[in-house]
PAZAGU-293706 format. One line per 10 residues: their letters; for each residue z, x, y of N, C-alpha, C, O. Coordinates in steps of 0.1 Angstrom, whole numbers. Example, Ala and Ser with C-alpha at 12.3 -4.5 7.8 and 13.67 -1.06 7.14 Angstrom:
<martis>
AS	78/132/-57/78/123/-45/78/132/-33/85/142/-33  71/128/-22/71/137/-11/79/129/0/80/134/11 .
</martis>
This chain:
<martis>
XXXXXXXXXX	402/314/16/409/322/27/407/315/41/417/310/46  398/315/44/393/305/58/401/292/57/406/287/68  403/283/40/409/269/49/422/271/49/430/263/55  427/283/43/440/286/47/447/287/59/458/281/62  439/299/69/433/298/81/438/291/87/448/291/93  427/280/86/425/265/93/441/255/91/447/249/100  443/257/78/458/248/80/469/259/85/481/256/86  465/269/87/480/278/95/475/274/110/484/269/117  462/274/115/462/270/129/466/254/135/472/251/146  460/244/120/468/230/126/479/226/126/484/217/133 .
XXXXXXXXXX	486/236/114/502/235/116/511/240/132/520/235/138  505/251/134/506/258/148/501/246/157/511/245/164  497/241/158/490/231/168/497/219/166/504/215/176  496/214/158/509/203/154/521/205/158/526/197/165  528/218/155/543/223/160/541/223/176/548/215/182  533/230/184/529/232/196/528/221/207/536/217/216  514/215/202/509/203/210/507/187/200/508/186/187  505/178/208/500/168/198/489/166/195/481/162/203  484/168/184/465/164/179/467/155/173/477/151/166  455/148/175/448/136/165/447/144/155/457/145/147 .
XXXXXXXXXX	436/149/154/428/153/144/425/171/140/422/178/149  426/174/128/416/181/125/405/186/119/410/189/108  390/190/119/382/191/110/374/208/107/373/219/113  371/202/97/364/222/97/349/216/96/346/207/88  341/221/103/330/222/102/322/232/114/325/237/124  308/230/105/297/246/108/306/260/113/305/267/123  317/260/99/322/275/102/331/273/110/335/283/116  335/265/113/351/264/129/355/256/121/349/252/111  372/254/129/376/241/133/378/236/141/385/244/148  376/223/147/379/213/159/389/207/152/389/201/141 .
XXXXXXXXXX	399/210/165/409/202/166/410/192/179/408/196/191  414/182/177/414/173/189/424/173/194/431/176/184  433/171/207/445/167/213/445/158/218/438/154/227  456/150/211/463/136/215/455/132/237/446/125/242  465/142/243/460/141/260/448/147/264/443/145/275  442/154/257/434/165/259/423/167/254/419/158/248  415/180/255/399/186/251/401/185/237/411/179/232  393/189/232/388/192/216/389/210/219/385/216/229  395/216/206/396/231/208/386/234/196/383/226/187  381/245/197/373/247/183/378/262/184/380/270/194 .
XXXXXXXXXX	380/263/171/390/277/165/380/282/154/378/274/145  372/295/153/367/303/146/375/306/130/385/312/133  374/304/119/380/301/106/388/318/107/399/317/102  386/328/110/392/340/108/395/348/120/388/346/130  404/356/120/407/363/137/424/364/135/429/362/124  432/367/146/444/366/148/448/351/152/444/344/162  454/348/144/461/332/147/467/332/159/465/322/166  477/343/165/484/343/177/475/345/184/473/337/193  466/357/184/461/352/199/453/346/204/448/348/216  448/335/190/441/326/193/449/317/200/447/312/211 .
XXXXXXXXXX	461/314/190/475/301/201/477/307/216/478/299/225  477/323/219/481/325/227/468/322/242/468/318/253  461/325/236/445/322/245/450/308/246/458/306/256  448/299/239/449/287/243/463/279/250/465/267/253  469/287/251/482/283/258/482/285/271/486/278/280  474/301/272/475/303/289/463/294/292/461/293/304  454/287/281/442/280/293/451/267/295/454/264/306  455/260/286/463/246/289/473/247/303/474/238/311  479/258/303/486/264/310/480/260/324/484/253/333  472/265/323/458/265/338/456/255/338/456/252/350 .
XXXXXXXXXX	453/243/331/444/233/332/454/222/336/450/211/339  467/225/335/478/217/336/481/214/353/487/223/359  479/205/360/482/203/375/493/205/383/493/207/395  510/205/368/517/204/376/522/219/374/534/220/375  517/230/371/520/244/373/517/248/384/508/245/392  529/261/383/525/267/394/513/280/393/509/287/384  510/282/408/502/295/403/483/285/406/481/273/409  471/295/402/463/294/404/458/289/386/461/294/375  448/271/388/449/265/377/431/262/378/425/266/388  424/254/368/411/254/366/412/238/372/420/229/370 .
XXXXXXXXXX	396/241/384/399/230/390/387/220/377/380/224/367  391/207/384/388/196/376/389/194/362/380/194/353  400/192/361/412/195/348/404/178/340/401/177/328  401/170/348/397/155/340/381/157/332/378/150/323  371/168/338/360/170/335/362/176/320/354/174/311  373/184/318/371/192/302/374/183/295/381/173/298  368/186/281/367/185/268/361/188/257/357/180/249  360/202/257/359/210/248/366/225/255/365/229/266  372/230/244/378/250/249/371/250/234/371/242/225  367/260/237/356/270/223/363/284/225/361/292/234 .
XXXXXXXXX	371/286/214/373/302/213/370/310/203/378/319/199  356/309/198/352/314/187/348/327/190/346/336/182  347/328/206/341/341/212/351/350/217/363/348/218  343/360/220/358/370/227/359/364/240/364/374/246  356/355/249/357/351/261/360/335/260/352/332/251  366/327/262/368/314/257/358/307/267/356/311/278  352/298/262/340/292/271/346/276/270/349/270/260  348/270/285/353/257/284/345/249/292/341/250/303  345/238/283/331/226/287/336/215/294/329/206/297 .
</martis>
């Protein structure tokens, strides 16, 4: 059930954004992005609003949007949404 999961979220991720990579391990998966952080996605939960969590942070972290965005967009690489609060490294 969980790697099922995991290939519905890299297919979503694949359709969405560009990733290198993805792997499952200690219970998540990290996925890498081609421009970008490493996401780590918890094996079970709502698929959408885990895409959706991570769309409005890309969203923010993106320079050329408008609106109020996360400063030093070059320092991240890692978004962790395994939690109910997304914690970004």
């Amino acid at each position: 059930k969980k790697q099922f999961f995991a290939l519905g979220v890299i297919y979503d991720m694949f359709y969405l954004y560009q990733t290198k990579e993805g792997v499952i391990e200690n219970d998540s998966l990290v996925v890498e992005l081609e421009n970008g952080p490493s996401v780590i996605f918890p094996l079970e939960g709502e698929k959408d609003v885990l895409m959706g969590s991570l769309s409005l942070i890309l969203a923010r972290l993106n320079p050329t949007a408008q609106g109020p965005r996360i400063e030093d967009t070059k320092k991240v690489s890692i978004i962790d949404l395994r939690f109910k609060n997304p914690v970004i490294k």
